[in-house]
C-alpha positions in Angstrom: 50.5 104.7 -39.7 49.7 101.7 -38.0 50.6 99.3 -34.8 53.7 100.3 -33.4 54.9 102.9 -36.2 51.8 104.8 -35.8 52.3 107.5 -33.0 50.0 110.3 -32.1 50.6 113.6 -32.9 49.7 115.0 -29.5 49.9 112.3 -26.6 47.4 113.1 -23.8 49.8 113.9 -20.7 48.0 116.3 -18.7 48.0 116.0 -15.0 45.3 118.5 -14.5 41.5 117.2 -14.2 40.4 120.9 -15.7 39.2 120.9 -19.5 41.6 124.3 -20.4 44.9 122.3 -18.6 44.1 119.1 -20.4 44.1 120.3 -23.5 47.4 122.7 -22.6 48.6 119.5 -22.4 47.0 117.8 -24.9 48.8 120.3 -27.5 52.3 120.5 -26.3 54.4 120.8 -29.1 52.0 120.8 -31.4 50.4 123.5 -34.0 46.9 123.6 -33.4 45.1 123.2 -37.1 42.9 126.8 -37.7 40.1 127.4 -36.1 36.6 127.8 -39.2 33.5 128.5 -38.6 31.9 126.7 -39.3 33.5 123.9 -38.7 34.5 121.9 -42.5 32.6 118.5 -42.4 32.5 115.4 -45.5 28.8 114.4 -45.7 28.3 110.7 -46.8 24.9 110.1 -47.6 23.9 106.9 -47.8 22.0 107.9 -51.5 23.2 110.8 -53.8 20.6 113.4 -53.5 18.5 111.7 -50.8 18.5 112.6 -47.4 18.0 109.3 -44.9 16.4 110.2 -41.8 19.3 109.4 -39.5 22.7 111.2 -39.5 25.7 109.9 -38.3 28.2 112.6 -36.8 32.0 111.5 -36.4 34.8 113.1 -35.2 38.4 111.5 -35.0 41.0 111.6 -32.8 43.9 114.0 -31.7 46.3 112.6 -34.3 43.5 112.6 -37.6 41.8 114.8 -39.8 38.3 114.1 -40.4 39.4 112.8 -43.6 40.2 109.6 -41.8 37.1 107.9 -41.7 36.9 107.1 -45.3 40.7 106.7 -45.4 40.4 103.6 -43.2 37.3 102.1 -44.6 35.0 103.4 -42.0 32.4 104.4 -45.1 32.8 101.7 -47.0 32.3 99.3 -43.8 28.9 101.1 -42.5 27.8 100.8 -46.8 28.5 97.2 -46.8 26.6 96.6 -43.5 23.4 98.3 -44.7 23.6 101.3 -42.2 20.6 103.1 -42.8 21.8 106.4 -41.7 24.0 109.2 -43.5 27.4 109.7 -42.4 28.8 113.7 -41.4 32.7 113.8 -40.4 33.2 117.2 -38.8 37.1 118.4 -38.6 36.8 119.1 -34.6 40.4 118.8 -34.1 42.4 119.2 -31.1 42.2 123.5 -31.6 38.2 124.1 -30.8 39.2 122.0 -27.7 41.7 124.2 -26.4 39.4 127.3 -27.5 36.9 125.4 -25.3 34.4 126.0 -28.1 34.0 122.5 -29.5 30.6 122.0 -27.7 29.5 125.3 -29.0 30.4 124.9 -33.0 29.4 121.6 -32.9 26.3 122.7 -31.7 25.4 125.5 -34.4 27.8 124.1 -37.7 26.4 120.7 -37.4 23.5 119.9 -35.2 21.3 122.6 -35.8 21.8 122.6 -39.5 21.0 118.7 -39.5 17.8 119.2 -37.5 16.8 122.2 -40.0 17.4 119.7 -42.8 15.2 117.9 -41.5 17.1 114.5 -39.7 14.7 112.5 -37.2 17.7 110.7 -35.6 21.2 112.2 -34.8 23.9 110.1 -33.4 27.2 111.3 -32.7 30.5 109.7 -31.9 34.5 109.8 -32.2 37.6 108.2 -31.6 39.4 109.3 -28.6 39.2 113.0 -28.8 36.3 112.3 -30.6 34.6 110.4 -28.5 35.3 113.1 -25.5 34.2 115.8 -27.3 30.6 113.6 -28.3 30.4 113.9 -24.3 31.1 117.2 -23.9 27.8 117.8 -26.4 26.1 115.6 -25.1 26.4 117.1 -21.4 24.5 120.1 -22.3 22.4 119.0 -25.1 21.5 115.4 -24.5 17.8 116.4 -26.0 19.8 117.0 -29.8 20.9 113.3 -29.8 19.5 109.8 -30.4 22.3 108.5 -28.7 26.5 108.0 -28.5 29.1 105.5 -29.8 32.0 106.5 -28.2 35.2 104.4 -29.4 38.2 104.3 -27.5 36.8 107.2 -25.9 39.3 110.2 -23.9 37.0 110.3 -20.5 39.9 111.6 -18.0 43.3 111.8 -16.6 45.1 109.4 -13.8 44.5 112.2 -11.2 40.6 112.0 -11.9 40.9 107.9 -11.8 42.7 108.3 -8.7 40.3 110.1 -7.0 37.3 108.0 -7.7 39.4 104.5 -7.0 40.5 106.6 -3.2 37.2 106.6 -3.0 35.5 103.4 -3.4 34.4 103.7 -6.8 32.0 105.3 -8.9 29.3 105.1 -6.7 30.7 106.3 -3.3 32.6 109.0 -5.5 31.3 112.2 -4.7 33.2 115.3 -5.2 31.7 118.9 -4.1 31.8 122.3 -6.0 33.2 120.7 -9.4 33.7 123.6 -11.6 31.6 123.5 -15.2 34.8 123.1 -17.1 36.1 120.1 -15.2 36.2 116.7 -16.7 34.6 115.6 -13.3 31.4 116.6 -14.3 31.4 114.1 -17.4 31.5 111.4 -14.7 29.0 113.2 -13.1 26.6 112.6 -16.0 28.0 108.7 -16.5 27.3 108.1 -12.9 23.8 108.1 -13.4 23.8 105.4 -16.1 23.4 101.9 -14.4 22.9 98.8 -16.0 19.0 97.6 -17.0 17.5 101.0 -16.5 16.6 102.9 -19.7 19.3 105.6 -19.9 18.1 109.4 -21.2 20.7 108.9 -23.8 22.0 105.7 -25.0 25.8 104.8 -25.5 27.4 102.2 -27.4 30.8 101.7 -26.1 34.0 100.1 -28.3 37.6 99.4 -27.4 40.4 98.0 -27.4 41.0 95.5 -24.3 44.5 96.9 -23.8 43.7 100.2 -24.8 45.6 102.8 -22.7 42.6 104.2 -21.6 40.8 101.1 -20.4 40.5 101.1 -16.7 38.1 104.6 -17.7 36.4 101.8 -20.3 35.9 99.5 -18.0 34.6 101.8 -15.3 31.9 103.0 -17.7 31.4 99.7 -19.4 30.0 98.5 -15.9 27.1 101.1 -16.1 25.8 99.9 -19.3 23.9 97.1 -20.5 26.2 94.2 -21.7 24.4 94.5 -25.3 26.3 97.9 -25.4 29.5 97.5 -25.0 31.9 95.7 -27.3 35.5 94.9 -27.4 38.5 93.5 -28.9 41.6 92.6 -28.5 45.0 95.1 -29.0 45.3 98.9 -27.8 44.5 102.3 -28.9 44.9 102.1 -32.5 43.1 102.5 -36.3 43.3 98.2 -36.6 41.4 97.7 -33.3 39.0 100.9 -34.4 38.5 99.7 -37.5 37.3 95.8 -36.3 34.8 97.2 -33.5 33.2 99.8 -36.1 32.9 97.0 -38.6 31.2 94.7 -36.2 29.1 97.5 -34.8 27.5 98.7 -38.1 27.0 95.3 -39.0 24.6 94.7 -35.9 22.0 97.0 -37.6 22.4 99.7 -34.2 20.4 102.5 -35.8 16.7 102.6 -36.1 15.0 105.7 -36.5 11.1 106.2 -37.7 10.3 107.8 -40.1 
């Protein structure tokens, strides 16, 4: 499923900037996968039977399993780059979205075990729906993390986009009473980042420069340090994914003491 054959199986069309219409219309005509708890997750430790000190938590997009990451060489890449960190892809598919429990399971089947299991580090990240539901953690429990890669990252609809363009940008964008389960209140959060100043949680950023969802990419991409933001050309698809993950693990991104 690649280039132009490949198709989602759940387009993002929603009109609606709250989380619950999003993902309404996030899943129309679709059969949400079943909801487990915990969540299922692959671990990919970096040594059989040794635990490194950083964990990697990944989460695909709308239209993958959490199978994916292995399927399109996403393990073997970060192996062959020397990533010192453990890999853990978690199935939080498109269902614990519209349960509006993703931050919640994420939170208890897969951070907290990691911490008890003694990880110094935690990054977490995603494709797309991934990468939206890595900020939806990270909104409420920043503290948990080391930091974000979001790739090709879902960070709102063309009403929200709209409404901070009407109003002169990100930094004269100021709405009032946003409710706690609006995608507002991710930009919110990614106002505060601003280039040169040490954020609270790092991102690394990755896409695609014709990406349907790059004027949100390049919106956020000017609130971070150029170091952490990288890019190629092509859209929203496993070939660009696949490049920017390759050349991001390869730039040794990780270090965690020990």
């Amino acid at each position: 499923m690649r280039g132009a054959k490949r198709s989602f199986q759940c387009n993002i069309i929603a009109s609606s900037a709250s989380i619950i219409f999003l993902f309404a219309g996030l899943i129309l005509g679709c059969a949400a996968p079943p909801i487990k708890i915990p969540m299922d997750q692959i671990e990919y430790p970096v040594m059989p039977n040794q635990r490194a000190n950083a964990l990697m938590i990944l989460m695909a997009g709308a239209g993958d399993r959490y199978d994916a990451f292995e399927k399109y060489g996403y393990i073997a890449a970060a192996r062959k780059a020397g990533l010192n960190a453990d890999i853990l892809a978690v199935d939080a598919h498109y269902g614990y979205f519209t349960e509006l429990t993703v931050r919640e399971r994420l939170h208890q089947d897969v951070v907290l075990p990691a911490k008890a299991r003694g990880y110094k580090c935690i990054w977490m990240g995603g494709i797309s729906l991934g990468g939206f539901g890595s900020l939806i953690y990270a909104q409420k429990y920043a503290d948990q993390l080391s930091g974000l890669v979001l790739i090709a990252p879902y960070i709102g609809n063309r009403g929200t986009l709209a409404e901070i363009e009407s109003a002169g940008g990100l930094d004269r964008w100021n709405p009032a009473n946003v409710p706690d389960d609006d995608e507002r209140q991710l930009w919110l959060m990614l106002k505060k980042y601003q280039p040169g100043v040490t954020p609270v949680l790092p991102i690394h950023l990755l896409y695609g420069e014709s990406d349907r969802f790059n004027a949100f990419h390049k919106m956020l991409a000017a609130r971070l340090d150029k170091k952490m933001v990288r890019t190629v050309d092509g859209g929203h698809d496993w070939p660009q994914w696949q490049s920017l993950w390759t050349e991001f693990v390869a730039s040794n991104p990780i270090a965690c003491k020990s």
